[in-house]
C-alpha positions in Angstrom: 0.0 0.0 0.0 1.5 3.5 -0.9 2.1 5.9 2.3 0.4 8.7 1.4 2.1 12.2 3.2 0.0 14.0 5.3 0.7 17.4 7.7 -1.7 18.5 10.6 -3.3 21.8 10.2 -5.1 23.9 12.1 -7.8 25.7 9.8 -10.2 28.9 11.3 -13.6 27.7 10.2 -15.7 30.2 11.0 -18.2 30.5 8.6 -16.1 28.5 6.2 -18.5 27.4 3.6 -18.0 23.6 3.0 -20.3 21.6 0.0 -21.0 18.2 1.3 -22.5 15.7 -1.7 -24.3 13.2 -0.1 -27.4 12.7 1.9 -26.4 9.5 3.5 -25.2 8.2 6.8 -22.2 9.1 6.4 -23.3 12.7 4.8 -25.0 13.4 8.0 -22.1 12.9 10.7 -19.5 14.6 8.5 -22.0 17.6 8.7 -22.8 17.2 12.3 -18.8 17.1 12.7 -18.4 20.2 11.2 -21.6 22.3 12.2 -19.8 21.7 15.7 -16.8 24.0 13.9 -18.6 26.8 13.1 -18.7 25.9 9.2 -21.5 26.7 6.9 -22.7 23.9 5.1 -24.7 23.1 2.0 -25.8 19.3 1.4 -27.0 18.2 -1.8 -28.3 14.8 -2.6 -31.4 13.1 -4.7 -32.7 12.1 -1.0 -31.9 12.5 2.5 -31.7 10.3 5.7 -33.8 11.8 8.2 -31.0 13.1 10.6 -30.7 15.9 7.8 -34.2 17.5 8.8 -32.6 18.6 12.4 -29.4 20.6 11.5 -28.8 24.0 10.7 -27.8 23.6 7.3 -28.9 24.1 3.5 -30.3 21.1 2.0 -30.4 21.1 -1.9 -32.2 18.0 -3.5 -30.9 17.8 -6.7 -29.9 14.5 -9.3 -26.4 13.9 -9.6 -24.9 12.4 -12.6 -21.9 14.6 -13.2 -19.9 17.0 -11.6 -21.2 20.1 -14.2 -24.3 19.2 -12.2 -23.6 20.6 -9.3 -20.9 23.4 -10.9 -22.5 26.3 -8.7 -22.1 25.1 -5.1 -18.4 24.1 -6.3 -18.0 27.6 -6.8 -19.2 29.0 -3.5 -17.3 26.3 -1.2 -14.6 26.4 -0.3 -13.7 22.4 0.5 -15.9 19.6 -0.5 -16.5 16.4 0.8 -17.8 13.3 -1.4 -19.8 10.6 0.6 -21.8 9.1 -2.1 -22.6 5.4 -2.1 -21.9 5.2 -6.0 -17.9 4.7 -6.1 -17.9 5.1 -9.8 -19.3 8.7 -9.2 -18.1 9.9 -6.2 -14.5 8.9 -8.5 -15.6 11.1 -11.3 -16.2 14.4 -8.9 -12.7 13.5 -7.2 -11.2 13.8 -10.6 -13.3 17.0 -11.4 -12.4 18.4 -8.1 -8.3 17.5 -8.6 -8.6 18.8 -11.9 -10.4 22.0 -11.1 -7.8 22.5 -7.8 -10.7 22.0 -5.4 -10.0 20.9 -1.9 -11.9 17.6 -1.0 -12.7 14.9 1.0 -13.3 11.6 -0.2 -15.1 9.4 2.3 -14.0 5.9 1.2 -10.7 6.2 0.1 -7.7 7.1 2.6 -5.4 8.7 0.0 -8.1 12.3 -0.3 -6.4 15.8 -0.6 -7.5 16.0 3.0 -8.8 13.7 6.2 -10.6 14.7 8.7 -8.6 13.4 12.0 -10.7 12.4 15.1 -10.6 15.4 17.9 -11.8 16.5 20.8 -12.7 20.6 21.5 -12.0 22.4 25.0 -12.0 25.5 25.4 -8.6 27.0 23.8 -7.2 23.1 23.5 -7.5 21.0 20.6 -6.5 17.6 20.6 -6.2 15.2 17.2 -5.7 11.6 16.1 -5.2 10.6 12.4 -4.0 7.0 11.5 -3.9 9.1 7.7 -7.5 7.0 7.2 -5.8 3.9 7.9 -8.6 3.0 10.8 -10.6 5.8 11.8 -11.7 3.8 14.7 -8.4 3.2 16.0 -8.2 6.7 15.6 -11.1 7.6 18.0 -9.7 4.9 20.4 -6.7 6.7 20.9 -8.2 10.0 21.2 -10.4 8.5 23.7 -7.1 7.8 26.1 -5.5 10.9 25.8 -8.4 13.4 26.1 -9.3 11.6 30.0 -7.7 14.8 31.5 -8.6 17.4 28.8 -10.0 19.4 31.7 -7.0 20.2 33.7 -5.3 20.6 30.3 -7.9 23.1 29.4 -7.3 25.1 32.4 -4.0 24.6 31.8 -3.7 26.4 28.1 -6.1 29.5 30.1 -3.3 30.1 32.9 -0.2 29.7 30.5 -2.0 31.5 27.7 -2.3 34.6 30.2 1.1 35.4 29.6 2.1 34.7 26.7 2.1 38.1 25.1 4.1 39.3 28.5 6.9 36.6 27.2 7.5 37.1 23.5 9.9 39.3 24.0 12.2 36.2 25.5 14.8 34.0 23.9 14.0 30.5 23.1 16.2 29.4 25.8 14.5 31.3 28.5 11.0 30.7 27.3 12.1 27.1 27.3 13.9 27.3 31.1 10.4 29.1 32.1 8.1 26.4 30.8 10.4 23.4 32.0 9.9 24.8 35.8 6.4 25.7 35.5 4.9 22.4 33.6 7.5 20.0 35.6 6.1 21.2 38.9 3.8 19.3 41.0 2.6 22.3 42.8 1.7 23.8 39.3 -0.7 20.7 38.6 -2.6 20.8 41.8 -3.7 24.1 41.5 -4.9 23.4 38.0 -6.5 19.9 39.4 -8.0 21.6 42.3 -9.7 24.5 39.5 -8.0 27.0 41.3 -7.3 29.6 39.0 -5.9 32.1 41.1 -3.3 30.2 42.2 -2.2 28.8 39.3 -1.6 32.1 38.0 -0.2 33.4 41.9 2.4 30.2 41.0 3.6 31.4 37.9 4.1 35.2 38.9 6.4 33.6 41.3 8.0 31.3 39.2 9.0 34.6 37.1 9.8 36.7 39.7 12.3 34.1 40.8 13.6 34.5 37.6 16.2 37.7 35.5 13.0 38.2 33.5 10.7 40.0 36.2 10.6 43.6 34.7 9.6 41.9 31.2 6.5 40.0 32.5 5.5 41.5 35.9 2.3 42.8 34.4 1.2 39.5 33.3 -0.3 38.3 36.8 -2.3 41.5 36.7 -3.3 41.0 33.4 -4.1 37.0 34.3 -6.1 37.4 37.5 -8.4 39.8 35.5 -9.7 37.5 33.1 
């Protein structure tokens, strides 16, 4: 089997128009997937499952034969993805789509322009699992492992993200020294654990003010214990 090079990005999909073309199963959890993003989405399809009826999204029933078919919605979208039960078509608009420099997602092949990892959303933190569509469940599985403490990681990302803009200023070897004794320190995790704010940030103020860099971030548990 050809290994097929893949690169994790993270896309701002905010009203992000995506054309889904399919009104199957399989149609209907991709959408639900990424309604939960923020994306706009447009499904067309000869027929729907019922699912379809409940979300927030535009519902075109229209025959499909060819891609010139449905040449309009290619043109407002900005990434398809092709869940059609007919292989021989769903091949056709993937050649249309590579042809035409469109960005797609083909739902039963694992070598698409792009996959869709399995994630999990908190707050600021984003966790992801791709096998690169080798098993999608195995994917899920180990998503499922990782994201037990997604939580305290959560909080986490809020405290640390606090002061970021108060350390840009630093070298990579002092950003690195600061973030070593902050995320490698017990006391650090139990205020995090315990959901005490406050003292998560009261913990890192004194981790810097331990520290040369003082002047360059002493606003940031001000700035921290506002939010």
């Amino acid at each position: 089997m050809k290994c097929t090079a893949f690169i994790p990005l993270m896309l701002n999909t905010d009203d992000r128009y995506v054309l889904i073309i399919g009104g199957g199963n399989v149609g209907l959890r991709k959408a639900t997937k990424l309604l939960e993003t923020g994306c706009k989405i447009t499904v067309v399809s000869e027929r729907f499952v019922e699912g379809f009826r409940h979300l927030n999204a535009r519902l075109i029933e229209r025959k499909i034969e060819r891609p010139e078919d449905i040449m309009d919605l290619f043109a407002e979208s900005s990434m398809t993805v092709i869940a059609l039960d007919d292989r021989n078509l769903a091949e056709t608009i993937a050649a249309y789509c590579s042809s035409n420099r469109i960005l797609y997602n083909r739902v039963d092949v694992i070598d698409s322009p792009i996959i869709f990892p399995a994630f999990i959303k908190k707050d600021d933190l984003v966790i992801s699992v791709s096998t690169s569509g080798a098993s999608p469940s195995l994917a899920s599985y180990v998503l499922s492992r990782i994201s037990v403490n997604i939580d305290v990681y959560a909080r986490a990302a809020k405290v640390l993200g606090a002061f970021r803009k108060r350390i840009l200023d630093m070298t990579q070897e002092e950003k690195k020294d600061l973030f070593e004794s902050i995320l490698n320190n017990d006391e650090f995790w139990q205020t995090v654990e315990t959901g005490s704010l406050r003292d998560a940030f009261i913990y890192i103020s004194r981790i810097i003010e331990k520290s040369d860099m003082h002047e360059r971030v002493g606003e940031g548990r001000h700035e921290a214990e506002t939010q």
